[in-house]
Backbone as JSON, one array per atom type, in Angstrom:
{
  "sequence": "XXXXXXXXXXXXXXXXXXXXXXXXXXXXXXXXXXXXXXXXXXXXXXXXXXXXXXXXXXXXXXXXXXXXXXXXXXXXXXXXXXXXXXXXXXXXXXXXXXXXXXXXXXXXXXXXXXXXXXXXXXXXXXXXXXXXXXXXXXXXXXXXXXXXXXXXXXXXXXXXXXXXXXXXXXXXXXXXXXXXXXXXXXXXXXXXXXXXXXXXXXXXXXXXXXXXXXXXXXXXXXXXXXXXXXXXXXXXXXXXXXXXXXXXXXXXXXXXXXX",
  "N": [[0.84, -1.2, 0.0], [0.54, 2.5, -0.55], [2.4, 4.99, 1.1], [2.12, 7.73, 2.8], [3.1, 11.01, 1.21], [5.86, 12.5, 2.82], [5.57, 16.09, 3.57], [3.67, 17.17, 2.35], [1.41, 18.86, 2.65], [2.82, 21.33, 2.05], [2.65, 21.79, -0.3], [1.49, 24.28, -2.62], [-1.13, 25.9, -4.65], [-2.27, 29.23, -5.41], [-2.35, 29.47, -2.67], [-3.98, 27.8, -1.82], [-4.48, 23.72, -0.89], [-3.1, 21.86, -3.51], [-5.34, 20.13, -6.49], [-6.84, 16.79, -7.57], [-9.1, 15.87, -10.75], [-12.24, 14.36, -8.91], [-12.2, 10.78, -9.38], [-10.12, 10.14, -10.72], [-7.17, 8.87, -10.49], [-3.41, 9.5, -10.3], [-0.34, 7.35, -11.16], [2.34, 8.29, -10.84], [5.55, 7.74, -12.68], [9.04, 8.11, -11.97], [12.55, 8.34, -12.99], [13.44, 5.66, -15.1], [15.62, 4.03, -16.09], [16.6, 1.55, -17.45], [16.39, -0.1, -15.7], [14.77, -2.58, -15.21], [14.02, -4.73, -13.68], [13.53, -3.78, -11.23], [11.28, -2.1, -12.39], [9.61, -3.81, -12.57], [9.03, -5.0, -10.27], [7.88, -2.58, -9.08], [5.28, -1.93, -10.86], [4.12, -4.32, -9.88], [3.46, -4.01, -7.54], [2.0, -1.92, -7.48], [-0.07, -2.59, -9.13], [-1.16, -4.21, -6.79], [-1.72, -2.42, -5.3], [-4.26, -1.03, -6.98], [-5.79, -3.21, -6.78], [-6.76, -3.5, -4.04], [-7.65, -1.1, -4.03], [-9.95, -0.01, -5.63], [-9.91, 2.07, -8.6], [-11.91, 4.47, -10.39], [-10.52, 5.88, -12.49], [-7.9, 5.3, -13.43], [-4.41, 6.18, -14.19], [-1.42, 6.08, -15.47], [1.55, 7.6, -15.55], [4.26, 7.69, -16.85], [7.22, 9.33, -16.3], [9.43, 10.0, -18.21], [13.1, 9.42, -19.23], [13.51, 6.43, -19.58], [15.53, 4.64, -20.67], [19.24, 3.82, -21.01], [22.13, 3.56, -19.25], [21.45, 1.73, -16.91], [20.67, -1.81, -17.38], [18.89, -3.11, -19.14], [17.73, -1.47, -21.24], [16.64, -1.82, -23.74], [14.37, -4.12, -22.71], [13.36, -2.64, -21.11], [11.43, -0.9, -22.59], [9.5, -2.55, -24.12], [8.72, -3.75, -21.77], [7.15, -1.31, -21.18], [5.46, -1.13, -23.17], [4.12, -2.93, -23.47], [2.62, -2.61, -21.24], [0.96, -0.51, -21.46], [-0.74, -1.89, -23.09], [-2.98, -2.38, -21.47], [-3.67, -0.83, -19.94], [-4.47, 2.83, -19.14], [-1.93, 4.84, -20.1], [0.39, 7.67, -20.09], [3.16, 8.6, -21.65], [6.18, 9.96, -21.62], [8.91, 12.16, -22.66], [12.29, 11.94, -22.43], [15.26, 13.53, -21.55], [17.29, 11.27, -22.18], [16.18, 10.19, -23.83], [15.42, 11.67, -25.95], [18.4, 12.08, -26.76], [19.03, 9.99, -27.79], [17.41, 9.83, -30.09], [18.29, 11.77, -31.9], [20.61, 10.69, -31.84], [20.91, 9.06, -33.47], [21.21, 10.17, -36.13], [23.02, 12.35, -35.95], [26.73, 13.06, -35.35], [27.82, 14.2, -33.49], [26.0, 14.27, -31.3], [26.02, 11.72, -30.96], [28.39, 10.72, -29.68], [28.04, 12.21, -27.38], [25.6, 10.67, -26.18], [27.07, 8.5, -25.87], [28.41, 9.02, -24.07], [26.56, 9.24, -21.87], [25.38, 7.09, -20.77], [24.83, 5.76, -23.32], [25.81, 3.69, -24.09], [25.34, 1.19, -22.76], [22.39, 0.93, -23.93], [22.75, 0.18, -26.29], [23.76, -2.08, -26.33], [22.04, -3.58, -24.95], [19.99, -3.62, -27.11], [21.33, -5.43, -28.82], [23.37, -4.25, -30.18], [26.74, -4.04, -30.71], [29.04, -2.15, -30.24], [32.07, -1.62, -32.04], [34.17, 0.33, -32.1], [34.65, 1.53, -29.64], [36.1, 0.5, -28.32], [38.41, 0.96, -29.37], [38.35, 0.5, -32.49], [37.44, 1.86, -35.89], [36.8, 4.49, -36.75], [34.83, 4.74, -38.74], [32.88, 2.61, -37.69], [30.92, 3.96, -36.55], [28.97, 5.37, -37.98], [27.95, 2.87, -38.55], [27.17, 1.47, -36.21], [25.1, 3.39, -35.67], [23.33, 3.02, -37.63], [22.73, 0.17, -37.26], [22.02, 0.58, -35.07], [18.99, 1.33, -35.32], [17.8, -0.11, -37.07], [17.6, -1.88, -35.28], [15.33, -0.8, -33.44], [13.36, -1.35, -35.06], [9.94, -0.86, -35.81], [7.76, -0.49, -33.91], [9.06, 0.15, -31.33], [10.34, 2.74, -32.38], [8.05, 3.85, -33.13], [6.98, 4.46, -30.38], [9.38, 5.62, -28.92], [8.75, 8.2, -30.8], [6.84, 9.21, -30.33], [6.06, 9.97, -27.73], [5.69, 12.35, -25.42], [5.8, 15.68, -24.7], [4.8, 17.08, -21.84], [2.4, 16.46, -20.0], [-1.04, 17.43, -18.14], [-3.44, 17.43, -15.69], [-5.65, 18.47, -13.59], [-4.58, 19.89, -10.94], [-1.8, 19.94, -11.23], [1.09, 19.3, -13.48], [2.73, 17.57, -15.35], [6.33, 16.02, -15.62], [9.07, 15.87, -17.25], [11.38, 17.09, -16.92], [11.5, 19.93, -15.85], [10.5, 23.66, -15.57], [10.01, 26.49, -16.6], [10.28, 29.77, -15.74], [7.68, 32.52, -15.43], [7.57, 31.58, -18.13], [4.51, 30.73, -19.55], [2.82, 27.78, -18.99], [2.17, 26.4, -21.47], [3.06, 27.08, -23.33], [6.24, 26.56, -23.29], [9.66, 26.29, -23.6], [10.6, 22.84, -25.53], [13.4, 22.24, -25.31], [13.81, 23.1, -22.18], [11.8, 21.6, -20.93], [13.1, 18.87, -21.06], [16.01, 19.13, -20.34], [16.34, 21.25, -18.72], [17.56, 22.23, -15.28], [19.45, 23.77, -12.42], [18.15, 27.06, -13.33], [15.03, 26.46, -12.7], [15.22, 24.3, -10.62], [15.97, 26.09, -8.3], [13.25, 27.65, -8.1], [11.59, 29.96, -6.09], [9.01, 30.86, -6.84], [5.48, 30.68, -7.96], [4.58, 28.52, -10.56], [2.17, 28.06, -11.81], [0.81, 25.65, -12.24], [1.46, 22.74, -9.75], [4.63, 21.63, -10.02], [5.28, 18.43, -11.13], [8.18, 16.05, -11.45], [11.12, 14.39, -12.21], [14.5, 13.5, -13.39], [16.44, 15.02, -12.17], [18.89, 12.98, -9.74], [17.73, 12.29, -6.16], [18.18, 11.58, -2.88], [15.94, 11.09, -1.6], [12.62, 11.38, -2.21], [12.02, 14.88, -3.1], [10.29, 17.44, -1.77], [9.0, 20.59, -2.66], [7.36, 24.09, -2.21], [5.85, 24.15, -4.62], [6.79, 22.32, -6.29], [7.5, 18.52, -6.86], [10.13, 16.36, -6.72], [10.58, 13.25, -8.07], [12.59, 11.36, -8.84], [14.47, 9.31, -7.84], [17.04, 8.39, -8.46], [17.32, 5.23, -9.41], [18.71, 3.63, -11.24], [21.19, 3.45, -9.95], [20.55, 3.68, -7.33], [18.2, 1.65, -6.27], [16.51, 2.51, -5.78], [13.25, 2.64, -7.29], [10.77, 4.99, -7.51], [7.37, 5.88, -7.22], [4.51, 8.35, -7.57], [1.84, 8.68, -6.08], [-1.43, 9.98, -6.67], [-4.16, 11.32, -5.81], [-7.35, 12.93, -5.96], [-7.03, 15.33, -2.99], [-4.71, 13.92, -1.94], [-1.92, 12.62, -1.5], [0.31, 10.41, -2.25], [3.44, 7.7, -1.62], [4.73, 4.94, -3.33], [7.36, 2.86, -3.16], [10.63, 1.02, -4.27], [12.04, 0.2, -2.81], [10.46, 0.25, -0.51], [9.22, -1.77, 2.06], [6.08, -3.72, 0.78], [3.1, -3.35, 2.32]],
  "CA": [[0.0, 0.0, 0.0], [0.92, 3.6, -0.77], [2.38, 5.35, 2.5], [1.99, 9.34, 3.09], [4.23, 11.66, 0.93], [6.3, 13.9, 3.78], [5.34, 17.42, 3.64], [2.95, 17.2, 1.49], [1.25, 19.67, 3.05], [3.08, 22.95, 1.73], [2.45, 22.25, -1.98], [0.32, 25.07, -2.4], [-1.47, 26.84, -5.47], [-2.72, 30.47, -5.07], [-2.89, 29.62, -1.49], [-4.59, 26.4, -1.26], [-3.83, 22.59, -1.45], [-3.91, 21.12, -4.71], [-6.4, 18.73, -6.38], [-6.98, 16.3, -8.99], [-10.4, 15.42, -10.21], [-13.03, 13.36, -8.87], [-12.57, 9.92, -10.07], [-8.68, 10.26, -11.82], [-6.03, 8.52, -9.65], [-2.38, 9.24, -11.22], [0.68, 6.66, -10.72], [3.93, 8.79, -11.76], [6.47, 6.72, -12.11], [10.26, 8.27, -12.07], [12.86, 7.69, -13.85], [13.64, 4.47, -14.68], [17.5, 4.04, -16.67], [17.24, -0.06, -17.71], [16.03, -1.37, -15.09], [13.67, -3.97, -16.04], [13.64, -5.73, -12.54], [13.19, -2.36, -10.6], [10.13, -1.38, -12.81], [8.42, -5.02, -12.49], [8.41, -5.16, -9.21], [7.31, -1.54, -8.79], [3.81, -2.17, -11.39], [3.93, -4.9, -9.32], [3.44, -3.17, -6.27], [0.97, -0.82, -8.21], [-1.26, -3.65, -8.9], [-1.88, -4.79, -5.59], [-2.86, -1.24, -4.81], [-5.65, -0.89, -7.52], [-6.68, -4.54, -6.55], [-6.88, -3.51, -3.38], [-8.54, -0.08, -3.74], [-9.94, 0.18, -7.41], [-10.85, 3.27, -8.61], [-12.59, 5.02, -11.69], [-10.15, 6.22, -13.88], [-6.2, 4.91, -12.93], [-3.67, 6.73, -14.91], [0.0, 5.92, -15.29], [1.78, 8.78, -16.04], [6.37, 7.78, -16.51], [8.4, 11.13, -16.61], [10.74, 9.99, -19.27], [14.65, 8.33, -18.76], [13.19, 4.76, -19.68], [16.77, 3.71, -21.12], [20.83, 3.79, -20.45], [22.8, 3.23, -17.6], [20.57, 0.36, -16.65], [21.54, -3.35, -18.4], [17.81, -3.85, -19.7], [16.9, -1.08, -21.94], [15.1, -2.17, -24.66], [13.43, -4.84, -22.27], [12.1, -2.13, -20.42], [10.48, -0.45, -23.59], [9.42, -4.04, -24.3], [7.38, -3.68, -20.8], [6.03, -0.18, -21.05], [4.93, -1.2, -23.99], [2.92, -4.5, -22.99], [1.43, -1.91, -19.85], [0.15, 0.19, -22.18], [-2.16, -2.21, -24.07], [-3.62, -3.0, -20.0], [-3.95, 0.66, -18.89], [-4.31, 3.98, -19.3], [-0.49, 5.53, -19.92], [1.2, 8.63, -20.81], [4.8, 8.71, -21.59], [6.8, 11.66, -21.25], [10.39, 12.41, -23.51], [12.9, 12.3, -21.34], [16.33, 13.81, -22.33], [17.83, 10.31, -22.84], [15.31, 9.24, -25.14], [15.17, 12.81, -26.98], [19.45, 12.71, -27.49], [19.38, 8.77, -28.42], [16.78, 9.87, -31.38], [19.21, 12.39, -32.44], [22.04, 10.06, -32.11], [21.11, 7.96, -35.23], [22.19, 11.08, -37.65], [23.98, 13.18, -35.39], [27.35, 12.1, -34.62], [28.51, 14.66, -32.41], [24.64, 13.39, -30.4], [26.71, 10.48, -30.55], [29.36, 10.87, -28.86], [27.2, 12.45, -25.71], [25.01, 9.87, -25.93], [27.79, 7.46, -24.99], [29.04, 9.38, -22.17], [25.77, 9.7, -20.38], [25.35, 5.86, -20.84], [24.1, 4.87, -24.8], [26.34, 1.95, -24.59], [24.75, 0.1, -22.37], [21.25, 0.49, -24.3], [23.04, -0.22, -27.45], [24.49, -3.65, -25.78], [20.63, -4.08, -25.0], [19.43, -3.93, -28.4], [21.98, -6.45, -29.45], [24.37, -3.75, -31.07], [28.36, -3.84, -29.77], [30.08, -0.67, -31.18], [33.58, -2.13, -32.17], [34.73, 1.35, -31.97], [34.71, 1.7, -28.14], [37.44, -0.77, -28.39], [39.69, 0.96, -30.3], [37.84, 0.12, -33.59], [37.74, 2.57, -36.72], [35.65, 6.02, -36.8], [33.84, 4.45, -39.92], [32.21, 1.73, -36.84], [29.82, 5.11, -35.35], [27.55, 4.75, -38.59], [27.41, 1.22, -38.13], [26.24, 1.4, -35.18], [24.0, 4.18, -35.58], [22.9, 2.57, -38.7], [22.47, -0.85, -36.88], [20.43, 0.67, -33.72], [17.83, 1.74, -36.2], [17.33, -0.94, -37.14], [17.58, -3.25, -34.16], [14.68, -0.32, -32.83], [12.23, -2.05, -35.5], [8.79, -0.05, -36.11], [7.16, -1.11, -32.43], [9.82, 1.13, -30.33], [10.62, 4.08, -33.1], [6.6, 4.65, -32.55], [7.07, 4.68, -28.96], [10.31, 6.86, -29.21], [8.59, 9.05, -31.52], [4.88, 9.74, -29.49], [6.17, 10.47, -26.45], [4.64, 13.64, -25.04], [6.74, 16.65, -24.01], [4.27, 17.04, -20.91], [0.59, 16.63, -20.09], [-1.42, 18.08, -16.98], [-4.41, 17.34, -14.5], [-6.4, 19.24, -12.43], [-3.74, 21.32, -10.49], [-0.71, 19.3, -11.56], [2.0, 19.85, -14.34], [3.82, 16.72, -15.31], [7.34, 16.61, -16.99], [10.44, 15.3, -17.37], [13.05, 17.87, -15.76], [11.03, 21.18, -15.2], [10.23, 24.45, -16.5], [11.31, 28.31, -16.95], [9.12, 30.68, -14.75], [7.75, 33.62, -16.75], [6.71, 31.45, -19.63], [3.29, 29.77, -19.48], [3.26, 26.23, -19.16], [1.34, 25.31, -22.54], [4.27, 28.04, -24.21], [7.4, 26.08, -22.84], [10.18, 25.02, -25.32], [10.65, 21.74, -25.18], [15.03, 22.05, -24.31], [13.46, 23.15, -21.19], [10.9, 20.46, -20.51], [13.71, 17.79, -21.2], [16.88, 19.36, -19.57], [16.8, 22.53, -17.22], [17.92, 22.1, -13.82], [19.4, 25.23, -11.85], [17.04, 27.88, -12.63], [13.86, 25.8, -12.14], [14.92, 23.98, -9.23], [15.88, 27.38, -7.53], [12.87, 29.16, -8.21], [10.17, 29.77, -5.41], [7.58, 31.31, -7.27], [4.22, 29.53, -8.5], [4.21, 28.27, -11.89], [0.54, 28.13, -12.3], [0.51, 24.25, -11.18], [2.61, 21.96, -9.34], [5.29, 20.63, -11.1], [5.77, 16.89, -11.09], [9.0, 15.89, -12.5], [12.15, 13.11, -12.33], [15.53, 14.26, -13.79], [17.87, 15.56, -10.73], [18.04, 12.49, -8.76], [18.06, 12.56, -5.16], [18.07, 10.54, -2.45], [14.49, 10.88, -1.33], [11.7, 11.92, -2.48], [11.97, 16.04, -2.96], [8.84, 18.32, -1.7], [8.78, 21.98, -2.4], [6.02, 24.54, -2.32], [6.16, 24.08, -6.14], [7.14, 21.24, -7.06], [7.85, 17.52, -6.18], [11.01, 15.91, -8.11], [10.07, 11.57, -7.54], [13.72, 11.08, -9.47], [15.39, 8.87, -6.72], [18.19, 7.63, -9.11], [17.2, 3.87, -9.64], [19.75, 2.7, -11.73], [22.53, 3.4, -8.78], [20.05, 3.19, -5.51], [18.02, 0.78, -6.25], [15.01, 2.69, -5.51], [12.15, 3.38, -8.25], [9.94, 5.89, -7.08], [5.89, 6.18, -7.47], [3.73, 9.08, -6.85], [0.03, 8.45, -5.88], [-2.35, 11.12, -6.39], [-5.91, 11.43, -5.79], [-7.85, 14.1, -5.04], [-6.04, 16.2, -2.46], [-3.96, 13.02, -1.12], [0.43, 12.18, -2.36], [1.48, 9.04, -1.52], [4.45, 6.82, -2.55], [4.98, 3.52, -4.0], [8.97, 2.61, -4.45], [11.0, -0.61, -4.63], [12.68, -0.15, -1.62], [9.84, 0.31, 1.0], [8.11, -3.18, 1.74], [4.51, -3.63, 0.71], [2.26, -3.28, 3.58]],
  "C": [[0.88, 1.26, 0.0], [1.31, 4.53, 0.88], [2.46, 6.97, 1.94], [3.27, 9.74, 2.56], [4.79, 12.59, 2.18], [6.39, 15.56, 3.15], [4.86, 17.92, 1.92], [1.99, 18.28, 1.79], [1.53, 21.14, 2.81], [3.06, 22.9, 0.7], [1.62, 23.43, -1.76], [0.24, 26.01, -3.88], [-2.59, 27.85, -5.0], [-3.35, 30.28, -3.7], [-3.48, 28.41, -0.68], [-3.92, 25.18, -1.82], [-4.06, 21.75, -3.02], [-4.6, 20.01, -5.07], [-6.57, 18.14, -7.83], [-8.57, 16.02, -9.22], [-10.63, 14.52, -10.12], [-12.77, 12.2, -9.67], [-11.38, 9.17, -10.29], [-7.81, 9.79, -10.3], [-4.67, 7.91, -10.85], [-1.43, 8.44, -10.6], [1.12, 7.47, -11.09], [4.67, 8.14, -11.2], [7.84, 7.4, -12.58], [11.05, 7.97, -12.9], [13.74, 6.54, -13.94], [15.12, 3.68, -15.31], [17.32, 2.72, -16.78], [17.06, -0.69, -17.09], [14.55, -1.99, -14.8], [13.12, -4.13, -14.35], [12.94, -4.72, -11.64], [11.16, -2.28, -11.0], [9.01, -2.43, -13.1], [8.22, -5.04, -11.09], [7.8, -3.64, -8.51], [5.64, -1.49, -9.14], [3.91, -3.42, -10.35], [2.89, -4.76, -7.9], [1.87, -2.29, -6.8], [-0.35, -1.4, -8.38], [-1.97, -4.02, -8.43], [-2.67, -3.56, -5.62], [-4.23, -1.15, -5.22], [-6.6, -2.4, -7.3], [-7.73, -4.03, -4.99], [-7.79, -2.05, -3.31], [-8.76, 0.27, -5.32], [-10.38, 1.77, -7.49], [-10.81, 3.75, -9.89], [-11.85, 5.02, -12.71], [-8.6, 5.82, -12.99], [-5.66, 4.91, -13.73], [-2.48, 6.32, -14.72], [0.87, 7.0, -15.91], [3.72, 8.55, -15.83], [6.53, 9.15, -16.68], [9.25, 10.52, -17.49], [11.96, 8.97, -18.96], [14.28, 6.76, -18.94], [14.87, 4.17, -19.77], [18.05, 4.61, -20.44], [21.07, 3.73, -18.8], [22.63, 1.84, -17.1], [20.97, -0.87, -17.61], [20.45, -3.87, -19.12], [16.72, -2.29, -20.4], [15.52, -1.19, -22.89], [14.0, -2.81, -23.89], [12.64, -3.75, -21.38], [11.1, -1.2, -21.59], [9.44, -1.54, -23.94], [7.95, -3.69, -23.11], [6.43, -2.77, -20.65], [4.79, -0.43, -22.18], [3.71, -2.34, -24.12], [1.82, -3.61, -22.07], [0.52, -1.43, -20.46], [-0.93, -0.47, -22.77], [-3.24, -2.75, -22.76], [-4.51, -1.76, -19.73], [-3.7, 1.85, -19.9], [-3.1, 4.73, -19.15], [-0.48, 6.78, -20.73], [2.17, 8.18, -20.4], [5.17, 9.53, -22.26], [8.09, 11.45, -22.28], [11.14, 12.56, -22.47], [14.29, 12.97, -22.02], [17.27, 12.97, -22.65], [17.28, 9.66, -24.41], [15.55, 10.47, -26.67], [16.98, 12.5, -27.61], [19.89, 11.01, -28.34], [18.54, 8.97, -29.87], [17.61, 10.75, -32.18], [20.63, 11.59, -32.95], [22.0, 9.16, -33.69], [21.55, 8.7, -36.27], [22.62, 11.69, -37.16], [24.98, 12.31, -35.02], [28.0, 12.57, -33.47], [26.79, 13.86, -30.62], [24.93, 12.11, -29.54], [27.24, 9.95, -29.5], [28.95, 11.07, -27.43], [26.62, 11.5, -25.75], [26.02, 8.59, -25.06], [28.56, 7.81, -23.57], [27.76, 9.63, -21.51], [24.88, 8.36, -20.53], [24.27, 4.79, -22.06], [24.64, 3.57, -24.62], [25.82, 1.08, -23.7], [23.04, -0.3, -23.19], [21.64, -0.02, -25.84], [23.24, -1.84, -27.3], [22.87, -4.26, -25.84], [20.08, -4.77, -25.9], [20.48, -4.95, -29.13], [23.01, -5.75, -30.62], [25.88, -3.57, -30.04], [29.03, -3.23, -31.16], [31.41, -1.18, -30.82], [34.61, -0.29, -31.82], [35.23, 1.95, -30.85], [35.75, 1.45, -27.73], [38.56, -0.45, -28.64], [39.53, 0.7, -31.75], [38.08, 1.26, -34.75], [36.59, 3.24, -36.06], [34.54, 5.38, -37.4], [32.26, 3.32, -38.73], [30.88, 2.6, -36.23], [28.87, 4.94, -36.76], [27.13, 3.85, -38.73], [26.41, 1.15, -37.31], [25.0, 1.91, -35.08], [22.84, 3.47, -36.75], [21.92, 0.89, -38.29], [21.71, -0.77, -35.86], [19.27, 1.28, -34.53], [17.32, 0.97, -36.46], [16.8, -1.9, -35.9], [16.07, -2.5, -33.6], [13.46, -0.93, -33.33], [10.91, -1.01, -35.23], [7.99, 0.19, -34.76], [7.93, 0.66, -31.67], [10.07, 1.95, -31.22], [9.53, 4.42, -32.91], [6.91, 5.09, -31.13], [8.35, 5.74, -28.41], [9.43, 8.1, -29.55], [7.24, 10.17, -31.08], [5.4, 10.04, -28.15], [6.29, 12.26, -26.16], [5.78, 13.65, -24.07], [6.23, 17.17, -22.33], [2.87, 16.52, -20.8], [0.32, 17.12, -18.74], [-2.78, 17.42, -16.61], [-4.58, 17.78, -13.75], [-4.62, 19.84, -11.99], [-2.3, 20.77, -10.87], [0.22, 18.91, -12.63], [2.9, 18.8, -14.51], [4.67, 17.05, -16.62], [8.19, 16.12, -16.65], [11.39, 16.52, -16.21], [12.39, 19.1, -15.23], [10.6, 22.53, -16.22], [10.62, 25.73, -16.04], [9.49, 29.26, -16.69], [9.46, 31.63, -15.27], [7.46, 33.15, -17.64], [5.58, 30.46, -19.36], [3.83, 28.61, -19.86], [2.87, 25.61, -20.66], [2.34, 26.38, -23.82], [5.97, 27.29, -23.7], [8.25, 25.56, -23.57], [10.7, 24.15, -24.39], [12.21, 21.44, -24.44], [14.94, 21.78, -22.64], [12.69, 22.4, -20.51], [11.52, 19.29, -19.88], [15.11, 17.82, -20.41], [17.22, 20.4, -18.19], [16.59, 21.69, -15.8], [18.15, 23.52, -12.67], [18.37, 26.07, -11.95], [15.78, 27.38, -12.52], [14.12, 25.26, -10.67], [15.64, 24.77, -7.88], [15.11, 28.12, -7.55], [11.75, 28.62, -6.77], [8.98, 30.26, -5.4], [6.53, 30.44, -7.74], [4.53, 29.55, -9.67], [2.79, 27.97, -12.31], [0.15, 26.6, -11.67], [1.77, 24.0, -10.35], [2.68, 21.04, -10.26], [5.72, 19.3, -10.91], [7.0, 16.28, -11.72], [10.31, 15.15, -11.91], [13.62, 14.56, -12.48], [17.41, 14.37, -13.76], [17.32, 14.21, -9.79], [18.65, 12.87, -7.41], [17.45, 11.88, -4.1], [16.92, 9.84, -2.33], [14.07, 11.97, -1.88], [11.74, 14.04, -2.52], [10.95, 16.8, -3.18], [9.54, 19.85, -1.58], [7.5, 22.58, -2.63], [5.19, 24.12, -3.72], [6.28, 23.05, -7.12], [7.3, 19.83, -6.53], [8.66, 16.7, -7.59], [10.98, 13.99, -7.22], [11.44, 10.67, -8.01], [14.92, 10.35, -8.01], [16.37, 8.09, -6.91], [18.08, 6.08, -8.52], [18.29, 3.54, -9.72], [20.55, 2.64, -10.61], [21.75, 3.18, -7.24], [19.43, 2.19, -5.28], [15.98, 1.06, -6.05], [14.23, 3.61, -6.65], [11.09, 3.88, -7.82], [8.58, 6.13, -7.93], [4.66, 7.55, -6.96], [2.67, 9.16, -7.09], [-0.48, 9.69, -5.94], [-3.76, 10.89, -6.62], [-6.33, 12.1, -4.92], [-7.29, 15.01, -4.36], [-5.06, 15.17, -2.03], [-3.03, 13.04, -2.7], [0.41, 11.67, -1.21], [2.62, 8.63, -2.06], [3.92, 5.48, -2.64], [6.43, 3.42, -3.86], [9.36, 1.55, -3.29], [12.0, -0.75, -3.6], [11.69, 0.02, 0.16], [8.79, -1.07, 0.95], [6.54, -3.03, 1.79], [3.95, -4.21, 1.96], [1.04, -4.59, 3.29]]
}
């Protein structure tokens, strides 16, 4: 069962607590870097809940980061992708997913992509870049050439549809954050997918509360403003869930035992 978010209590829009509507109960699920095992036994977990307390409309709502780092990329596209034909999902762009779609004709894309951990989702998909190795230059359109393929029509849809945000009743979901001063439904997308610093220094209202992954950190992070659910999986071990309904934030994650 879902236990009480801490200080949940000082979200606050124009004064009061926020609310979703009648009916709508959202999962957000963090972000999740490859791990497969993490993000089964988390829906796992998720399951019981709605078994255990069903309700009207039950939304799943990821923030983005599905792949790298993690040793089971593709397989976790593989699973979002099975959830989806169960349930009601959105899925978010995260800035892994946005610089790995770039990486197939960019090669400088490339290059970042492998330092902020492509090669392990490449290994996933059953591509090993000889080039890593010590291989030739000519080996980076291979590769790029060969994860295109290996992505097959299934996951380039699912790459390609993933939604830069969406919203509910008082609540603003998103991958990394947003830039105060520009309306939320005006936001460029760089900002959706990467800002850090000046979003998660500001303490003004953005019109909702922002929901969003990214920056991780140890636990769970509540501000007036915002709540970041990003509790770096791949390296802690813990995949983070945030319950909402109505005025109530709970958790879900893969390190607190089910009640």
């Amino acid at each position: 069962m879902p236990y009480p978010l801490s200080a949940a209590d000082q979200l606050s829009i124009s004064g009061r607590r926020p609310l979703l509507p009648p009916g709508i109960r959202v999962y957000a699920v963090g972000d999740i870097h490859g791990r497969l095992d993490l993000l089964e036994g988390l829906l796992g977990q998720v399951e019981r809940d709605m078994a255990a307390r069903p309700a009207a409309r039950p939304i799943f709502i990821f923030l983005g980061d599905y792949i790298d780092r993690g040793p089971a990329s593709k397989q976790t596209i593989e699973r979002l992708v099975e959830h989806a034909g169960s349930y009601e999902c959105v899925f978010l762009k995260g800035n892994h997913e946005a610089l790995a779609l770039r990486s197939l004709t960019d090669r400088i894309a490339f290059d970042r992509w492998m330092r902020l951990g492509g090669f392990e989702t490449l290994v996933s998909y059953g591509v090993m870049p000889g080039f890593l190795g010590g291989g030739p230059t000519r080996s980076v359109p291979e590769a790029q050439a060969t994860f295109h393929a290996a992505l097959g029509s299934k996951h380039m849809q699912f790459f390609r549809n993933l939604q830069a945000s969406c919203t509910f009743g008082d609540f603003f979901f998103v991958h990394a954050g947003v830039r105060l001063g520009v309306a939320l439904s005006q936001q460029a997308e760089e900002d959706l997918l990467w800002i850090r610093g000046e979003f998660l220094d500001m303490q003004g209202e953005f019109g909702k509360i922002v929901i969003h992954g990214h920056t991780p950190t140890k636990t769970v992070e509540v501000r007036t403003n915002r709540v970041n659910i990003d509790t770096g999986a791949f390296a802690t071990g813990r995949l983070t869930c945030l319950v909402l309904e109505e005025s109530s934030l709970s958790l879900i994650d893969t390190l607190t035992p089910a009640s």
